[in-house]
N, C-alpha and C positions, 0 to 999 in steps of 0.2 A: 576622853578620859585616859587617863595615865595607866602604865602597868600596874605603880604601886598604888593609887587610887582602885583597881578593878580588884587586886589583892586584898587591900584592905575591907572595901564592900563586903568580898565576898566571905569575912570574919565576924560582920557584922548585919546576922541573920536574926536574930532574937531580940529578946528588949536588952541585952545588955551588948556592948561592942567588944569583944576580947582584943589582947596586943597581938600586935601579928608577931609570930613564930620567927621571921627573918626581916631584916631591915634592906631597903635600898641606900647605898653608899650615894651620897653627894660627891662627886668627880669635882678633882682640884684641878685649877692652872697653877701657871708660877704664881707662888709666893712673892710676899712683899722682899722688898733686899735686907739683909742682915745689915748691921753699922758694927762698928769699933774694931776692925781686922784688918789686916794685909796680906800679900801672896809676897815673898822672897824667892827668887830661883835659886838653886842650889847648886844644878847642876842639868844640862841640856846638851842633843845633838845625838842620841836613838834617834833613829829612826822606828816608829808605831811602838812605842813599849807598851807591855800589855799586863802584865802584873809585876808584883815586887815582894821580897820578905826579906826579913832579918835575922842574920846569924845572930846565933848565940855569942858573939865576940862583939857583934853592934853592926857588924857592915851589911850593908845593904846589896841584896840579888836582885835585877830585872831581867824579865824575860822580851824581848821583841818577837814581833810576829812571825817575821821574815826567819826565824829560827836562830837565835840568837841569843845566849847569856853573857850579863856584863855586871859586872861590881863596881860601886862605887869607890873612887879613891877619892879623898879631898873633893873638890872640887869636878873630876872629870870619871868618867865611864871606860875602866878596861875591859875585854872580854875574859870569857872565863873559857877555856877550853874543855870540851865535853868528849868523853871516849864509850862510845857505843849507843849511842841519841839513834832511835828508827829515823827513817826520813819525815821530815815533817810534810803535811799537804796544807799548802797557802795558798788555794785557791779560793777567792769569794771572803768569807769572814772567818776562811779554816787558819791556822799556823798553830803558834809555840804559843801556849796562852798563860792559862794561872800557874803560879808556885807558891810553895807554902815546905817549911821546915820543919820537920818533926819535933814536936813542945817537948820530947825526951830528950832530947839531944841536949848535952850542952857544953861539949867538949869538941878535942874536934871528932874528924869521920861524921860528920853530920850526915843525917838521912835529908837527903830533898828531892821532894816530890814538884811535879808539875804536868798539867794537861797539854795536850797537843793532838790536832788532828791529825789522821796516818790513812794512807792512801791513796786513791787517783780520785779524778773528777767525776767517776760514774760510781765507784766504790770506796766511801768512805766513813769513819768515823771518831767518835771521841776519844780519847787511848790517856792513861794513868799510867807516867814511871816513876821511876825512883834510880836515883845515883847519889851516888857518897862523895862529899866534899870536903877534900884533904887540906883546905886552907888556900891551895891556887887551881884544881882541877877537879871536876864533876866525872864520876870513872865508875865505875861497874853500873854502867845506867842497866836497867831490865823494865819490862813492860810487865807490871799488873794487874790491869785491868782494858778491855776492852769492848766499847759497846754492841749490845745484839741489837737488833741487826743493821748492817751496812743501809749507807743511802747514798745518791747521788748531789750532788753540785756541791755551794758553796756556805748554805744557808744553817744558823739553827744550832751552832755549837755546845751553847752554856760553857760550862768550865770551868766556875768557880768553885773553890775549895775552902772549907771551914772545917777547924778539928771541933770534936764534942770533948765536953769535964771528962770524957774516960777514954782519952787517947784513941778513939775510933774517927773518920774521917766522914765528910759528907760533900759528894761531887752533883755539882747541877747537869744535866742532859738537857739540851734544846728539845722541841719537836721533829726537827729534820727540815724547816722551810715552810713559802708561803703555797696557798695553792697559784699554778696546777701540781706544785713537787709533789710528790710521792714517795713513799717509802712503802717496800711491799706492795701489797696491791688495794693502798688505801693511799686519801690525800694522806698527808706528814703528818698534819696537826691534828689530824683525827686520832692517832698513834698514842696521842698524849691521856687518852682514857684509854692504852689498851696496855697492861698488868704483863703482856709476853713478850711487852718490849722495852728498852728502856728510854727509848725517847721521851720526851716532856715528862721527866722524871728527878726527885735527889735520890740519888744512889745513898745509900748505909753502908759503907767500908772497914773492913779492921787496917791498922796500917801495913799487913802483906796485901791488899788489895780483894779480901776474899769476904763476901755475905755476914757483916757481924750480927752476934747472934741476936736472937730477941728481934728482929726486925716485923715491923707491926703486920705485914700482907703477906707471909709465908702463906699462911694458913689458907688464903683464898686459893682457889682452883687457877692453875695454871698462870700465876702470879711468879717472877721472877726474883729471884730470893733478896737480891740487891736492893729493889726499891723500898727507899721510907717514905714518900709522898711522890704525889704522879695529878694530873691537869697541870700541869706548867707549859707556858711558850716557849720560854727563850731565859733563864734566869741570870744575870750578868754581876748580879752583888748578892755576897752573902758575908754574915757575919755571926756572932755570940756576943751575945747582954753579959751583964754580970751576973744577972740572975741565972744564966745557964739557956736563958731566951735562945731560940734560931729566926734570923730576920733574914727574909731577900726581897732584893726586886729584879722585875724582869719587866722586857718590853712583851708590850700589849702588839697588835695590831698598828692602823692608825687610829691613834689614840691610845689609851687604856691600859699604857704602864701601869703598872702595879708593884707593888711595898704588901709583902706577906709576912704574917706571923706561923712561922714550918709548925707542925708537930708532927710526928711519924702517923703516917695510917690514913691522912686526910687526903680528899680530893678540892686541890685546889681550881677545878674547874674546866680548863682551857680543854676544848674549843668552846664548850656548851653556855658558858657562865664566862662572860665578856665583858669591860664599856669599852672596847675598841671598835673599829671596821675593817671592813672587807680594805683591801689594796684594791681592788681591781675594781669592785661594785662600788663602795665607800657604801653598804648594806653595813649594818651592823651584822657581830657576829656572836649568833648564842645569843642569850640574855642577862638584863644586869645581874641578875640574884635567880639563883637556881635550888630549891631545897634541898639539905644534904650535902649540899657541896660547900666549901670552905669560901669565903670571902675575902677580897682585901681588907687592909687597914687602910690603902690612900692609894686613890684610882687618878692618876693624873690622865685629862687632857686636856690642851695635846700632848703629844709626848715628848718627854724630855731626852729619853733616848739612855735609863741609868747604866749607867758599870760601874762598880765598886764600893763597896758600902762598906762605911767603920762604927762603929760604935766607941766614942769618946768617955775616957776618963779622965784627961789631963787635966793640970793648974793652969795653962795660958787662960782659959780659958771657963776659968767655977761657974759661969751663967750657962754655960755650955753641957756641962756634965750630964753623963744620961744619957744625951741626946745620940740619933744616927746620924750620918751622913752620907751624902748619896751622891757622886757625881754623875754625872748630864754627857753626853755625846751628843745630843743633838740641839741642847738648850745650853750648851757653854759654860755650866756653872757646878755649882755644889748646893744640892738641899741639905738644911739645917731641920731634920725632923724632930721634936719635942716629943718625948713622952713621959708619961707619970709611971710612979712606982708599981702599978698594974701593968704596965705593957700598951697603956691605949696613946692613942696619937694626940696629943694638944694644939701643935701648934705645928708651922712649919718659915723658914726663914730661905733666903736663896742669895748667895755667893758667889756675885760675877766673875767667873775666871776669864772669859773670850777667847778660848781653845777647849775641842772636844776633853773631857773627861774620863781616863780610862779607866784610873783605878785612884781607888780614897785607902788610905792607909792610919792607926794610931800609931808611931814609931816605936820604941823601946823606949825612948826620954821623954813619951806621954805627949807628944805632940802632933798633928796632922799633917799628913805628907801626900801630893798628889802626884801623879803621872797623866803626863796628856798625849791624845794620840796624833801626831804630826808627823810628816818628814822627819823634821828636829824637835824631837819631842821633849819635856822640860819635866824636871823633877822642881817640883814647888815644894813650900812650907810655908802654911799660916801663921801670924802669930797677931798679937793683938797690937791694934793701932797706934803708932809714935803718939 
């Protein structure tokens, strides 16, 4: 007998059967393949680029891992020189990760923020700056945010960044790694249900980098002011609906990515509430549905391996509208997620690229723009099929 079989039985004690209280999600693999599209390169030859945004002017910022910004000209990649950047720590999955431009901005002296790992291989962790961009050079960088508390290796970053409709910020936090890592004197990922840390966490920021207000866990006992939701692994894509929605995905375990619907205050579960496994045992970890805790929307496995998630409004593209998109690290591709004007998942489509997937972007001319992580990594753009 099945989990949700012993679950359900056990609602249905009397003469009548009640609905059960929580459902078990149906785990997806890849989707069928989308039709009527193509990939264009733009412009390639980063080495690991890891995220991208756009100025208010149109041009486009990438970050590389190896601690590197570069702007697009035409056709090729100059770098941009940075005056007071901390040292970056590129060990394992640490470096120069997400950026994102301040939606005030829109002149020049642009605010631009971006995540990065800072520290050695025993002491490390997530770090938020910010430096001003004068149109050729990134200069007064300063560090506003930094996570409690330190861990060691390479594993576990998060790092994506998404603004909210009121100019406040939200940063993903890993857990810290797989076991035996540790953090503190606990495994890592156990970290992710503990409220005095900010591992396996989205942080709630103003854009100085400080606890914005109203944050939904103040209020709990020894809950750190920062966090707006906490059970997460590893979160690698996030994004805003139009409706003012907050979407991520993060990798599971083996198996058991997951595509979340945030709202402040929830627990989305991790370690306890899984369809991933163990690395080491291949035991599952947790269980699929756990009462009280927050659920996916779409439990892939295996795993695809997401980083970067957009949410499409563009004309190439009217059967498209709506929808997320998700790209793949380890499934090579872009999911095409459907959803209806509630927020629920329909459908989903999958978008062979044949290079990891680092970051999914909507540009400023409403169109989808990818970055892949390679040696010579490649800035793509979809558009619809000759």
């Amino acid at each position: 007998m099945t989990r949700m079989m012993r679950t359900t039985l056990a609602l249905c004690l009397g003469a009548m059967c009640m609905a059960p209280a929580f459902s078990q999600l149906q785990p997806s693999d890849a989707p069928p393949p989308a039709t009527g599209w193509r990939s264009v390169t733009v412009a390639e030859g980063l080495s690991h680029p890891w995220g991208m945004a756009w100025l208010p002017d149109g041009r486009l910022l990438v970050t590389t891992k190896a601690g590197g910004l570069y702007i697009l000209n035409g056709k090729k990649f100059d770098p941009v020189p940075m005056e007071g950047l901390p040292a970056v720590f590129t060990g394992g999955q640490g470096g120069l990760l997400d950026i994102s431009v301040h939606p005030g901005d829109k002149k020049k002296d642009v605010r631009v923020y971006m995540t990065m790992a800072t520290g050695t291989a025993e002491a490390n962790r997530s770090t938020l700056v910010q430096g001003v961009f004068d149109g050729k050079r990134l200069h007064s960088i300063k560090t506003l945010f930094r996570v409690q508390q330190d861990k060691s290796g390479g594993q576990h970053f998060g790092s994506r960044l998404v603004w909210m409709q009121d100019g406040t910020l939200l940063m993903s936090i890993g857990d810290g790694g797989n076991p035996p890592q540790k953090v503190g004197d606990m495994l890592a990922r156990d970290q992710a249900q503990n409220l005095a840390t900010h591992q396996g966490s989205i942080l709630h920021l103003t854009d100085g980098g400080k606890p914005a207000p109203g944050n939904p866990l103040v209020a709990k006992g020894g809950a750190l002011p920062e966090i707006w939701s906490y059970g997460h692994r590893n979160i690698q894509g996030i994004t805003r609906d139009a409706a003012g929605r907050i979407w991520a995905t993060e990798h599971g375990p083996k198996g058991g990515d997951e595509l979340n619907l945030i709202e402040g205050g929830q627990n989305y579960g991790w370690p306890l509430q899984s369809y991933g496994r163990d690395y080491r045992t291949s035991e599952p970890v947790g269980q699929n549905v756990v009462p009280g805790m927050t659920g996916p929307k779409v439990a892939w496995v295996p795993s695809p391996g997401p980083s970067g998630l957009a949410y499409y409004t563009g004309k190439d593209f009217p059967q498209w509208q709506g929808s997320l998109f998700s790209g793949g690290l380890a499934s090579m591709d872009v999911r095409r997620i459907a959803l209806d004007k509630d927020g629920n998942v329909t459908g989903q489509e999958r978008l062979a690229i044949g290079q990891r997937v680092r970051d999914v972007k909507q540009g400023p001319d409403g169109r989808l723009y990818l970055i892949t992580d390679e040696d010579k990594g490649k800035l793509l753009m979809l558009l619809p099929e000759k």
